[in-house]
N, C-alpha and C positions, 0 to 999 in steps of 0.2 A: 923691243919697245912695247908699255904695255897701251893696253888698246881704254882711252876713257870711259866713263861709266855713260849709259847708253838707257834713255826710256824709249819703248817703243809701246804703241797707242794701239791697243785692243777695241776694238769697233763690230757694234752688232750687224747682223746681215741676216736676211729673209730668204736670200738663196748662197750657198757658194759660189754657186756655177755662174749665179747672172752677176754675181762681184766682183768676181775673176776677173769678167770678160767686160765690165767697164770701166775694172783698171788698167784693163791690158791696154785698153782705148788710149789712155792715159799715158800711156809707155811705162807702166809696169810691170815688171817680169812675176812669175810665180803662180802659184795652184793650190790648189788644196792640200792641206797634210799629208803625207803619203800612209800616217796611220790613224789619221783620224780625216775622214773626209765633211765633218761638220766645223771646221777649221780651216783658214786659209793663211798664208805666208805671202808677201807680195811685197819688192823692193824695187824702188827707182833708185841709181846709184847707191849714195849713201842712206834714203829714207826706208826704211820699212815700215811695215804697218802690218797688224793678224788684222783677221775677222774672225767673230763667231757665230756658229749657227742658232739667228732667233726667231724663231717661224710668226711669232706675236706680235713681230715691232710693227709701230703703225710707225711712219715716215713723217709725217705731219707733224707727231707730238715727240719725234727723239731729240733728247737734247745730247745726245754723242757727239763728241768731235775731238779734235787736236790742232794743236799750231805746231808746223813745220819750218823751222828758220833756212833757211835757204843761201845761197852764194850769189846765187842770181836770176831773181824775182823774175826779170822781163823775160827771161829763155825758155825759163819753164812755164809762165804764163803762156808766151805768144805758141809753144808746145800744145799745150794742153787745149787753146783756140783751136787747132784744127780741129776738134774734137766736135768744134758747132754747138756745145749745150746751150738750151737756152737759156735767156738770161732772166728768166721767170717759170716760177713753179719746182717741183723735184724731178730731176736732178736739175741741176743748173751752176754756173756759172757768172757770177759777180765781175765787174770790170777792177780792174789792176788800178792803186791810185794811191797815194802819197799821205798819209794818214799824220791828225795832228803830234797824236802821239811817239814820233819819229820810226816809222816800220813804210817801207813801200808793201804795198798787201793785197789779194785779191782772196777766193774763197770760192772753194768748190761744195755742192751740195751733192752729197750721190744719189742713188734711186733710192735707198732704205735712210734716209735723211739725214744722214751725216754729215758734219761740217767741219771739212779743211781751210783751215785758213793757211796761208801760204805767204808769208814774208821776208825781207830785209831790212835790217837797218839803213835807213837814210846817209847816215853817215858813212856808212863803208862805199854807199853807192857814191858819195861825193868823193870820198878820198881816193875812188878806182878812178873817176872822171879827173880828179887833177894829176893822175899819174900820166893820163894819156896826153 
């Protein structure tokens, strides 16, 4: 079976080591390059995501980020809540909510300012709900 074509979202970072270990927070697995350690690799499931090493980035002014489609918004939302970020300032954490635009979505901000958005479509979530 061949495997579909695949983006995966390169994202600046100020430290490796302190990205690592706030997405590990996050339950993601991975480390830095084995041959480049201003580089990092890091997958939940099926997402991965690099980092690269940008000693510059002000966190304020990045406009970095990606949307992540998702299977099931709430699991990895109410996941990701144990994590406590607050829901103000960098890093932080957006509440999960039902958007007009048909995505259930919420959004993570990391420490070097990045921003995940994290979604489903509405629709699949209704048509899992009339299955049950």
């Amino acid at each position: 079976m061949q495997q579909a074509d695949l983006a995966i979202p390169t994202l600046p970072s100020r430290s490796i080591d302190h990205t690592v270990a706030f997405y590990r927070q996050l339950g993601f697995e991975g480390s830095a390059h084995e041959f480049n350690s201003a580089y990092a690799v890091m997958r939940r499931g099926a997402v991965e995501i690099h980092f690269f090493t940008h000693k510059e980035l002000v966190p304020a002014e990045s406009s970095a980020g990606c949307y992540i489609r998702v299977q099931d918004v709430d699991n990895i939302y109410r996941a990701f809540a144990t994590c406590k970020l607050p829901k103000k300032g960098i890093p932080r954490m957006d509440a999960l909510e039902d958007k007009p635009w048909g995505l259930r979505e919420f959004a993570v901000i990391d420490p070097d300012g990045n921003l995940l958005r994290i979604g489903q479509l509405l629709e699949t979530i209704a048509r899992e709900a009339a299955t049950t």
